[in-house]
C-alpha positions in Angstrom: 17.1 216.8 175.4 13.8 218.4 174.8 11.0 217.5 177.8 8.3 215.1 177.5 8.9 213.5 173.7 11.2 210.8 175.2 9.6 207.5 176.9 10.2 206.5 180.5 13.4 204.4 181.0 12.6 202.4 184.1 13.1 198.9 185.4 11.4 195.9 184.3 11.8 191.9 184.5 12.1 189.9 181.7 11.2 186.4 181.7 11.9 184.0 179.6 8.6 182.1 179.1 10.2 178.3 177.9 12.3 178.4 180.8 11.0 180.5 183.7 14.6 182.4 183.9 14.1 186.2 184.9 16.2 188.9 184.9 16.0 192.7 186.0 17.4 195.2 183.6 16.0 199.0 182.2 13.6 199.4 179.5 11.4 201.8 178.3 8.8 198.8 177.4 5.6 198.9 179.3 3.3 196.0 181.2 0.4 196.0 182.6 1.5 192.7 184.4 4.1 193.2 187.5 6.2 190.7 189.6 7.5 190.6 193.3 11.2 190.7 192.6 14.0 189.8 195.2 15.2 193.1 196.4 11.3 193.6 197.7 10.4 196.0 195.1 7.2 195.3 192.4 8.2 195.8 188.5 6.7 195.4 185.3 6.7 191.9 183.8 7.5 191.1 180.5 7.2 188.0 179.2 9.7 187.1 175.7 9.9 183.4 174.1 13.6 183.3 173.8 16.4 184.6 176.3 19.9 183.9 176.8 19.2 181.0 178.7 17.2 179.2 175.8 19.0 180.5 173.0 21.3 178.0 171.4 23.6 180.4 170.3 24.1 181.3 174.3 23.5 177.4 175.6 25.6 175.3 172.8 21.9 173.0 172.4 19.8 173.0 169.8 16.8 172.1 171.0 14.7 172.0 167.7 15.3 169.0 165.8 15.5 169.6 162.0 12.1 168.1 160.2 13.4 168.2 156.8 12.3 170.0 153.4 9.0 169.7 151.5 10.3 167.1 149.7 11.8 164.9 152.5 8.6 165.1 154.2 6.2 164.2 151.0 8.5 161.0 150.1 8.2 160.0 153.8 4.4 160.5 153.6 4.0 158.1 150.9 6.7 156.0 151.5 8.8 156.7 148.2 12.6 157.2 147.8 14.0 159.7 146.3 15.6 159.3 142.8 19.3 160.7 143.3 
């Protein structure tokens, strides 16, 4: 490999912001924010919306409920029925 054109691979923490789940792994990512993490050491915190333990493909939930389409939602807004 040719020196200095590759980032730094270091560890970080992830965390999972809807949940509060973390997890230490590698990344070349960078934070300005760091976290205290179990083994005593301080690494760079970044913070994602969705993990593993949030993801319904992961957890089996769906936790979003569906609100319909345009349509659905306009009918329901002016109390019509649809003509099907």
């Amino acid at each position: 490999m040719k020196p200095n054109i590759h980032p730094d691979y270091q560890k970080v923490v992830f965390m999972d912001t809807n949940s509060g789940f973390k997890f230490l792994t590698g990344s070349t990512k960078r934070s300005n924010e760091t976290i205290d993490w179990e083994d005593g050491n301080t690494y760079p915190l970044i913070k994602v919306e969705i993990s593993s333990d949030t993801h319904p493909f992961y957890t089996g939930v769906q936790k979003f409920t569906d609100k319909g389409g345009r349509v659905d939602r306009f009918l329901q807004k002016y109390n019509t029925k649809k003509n099907s």
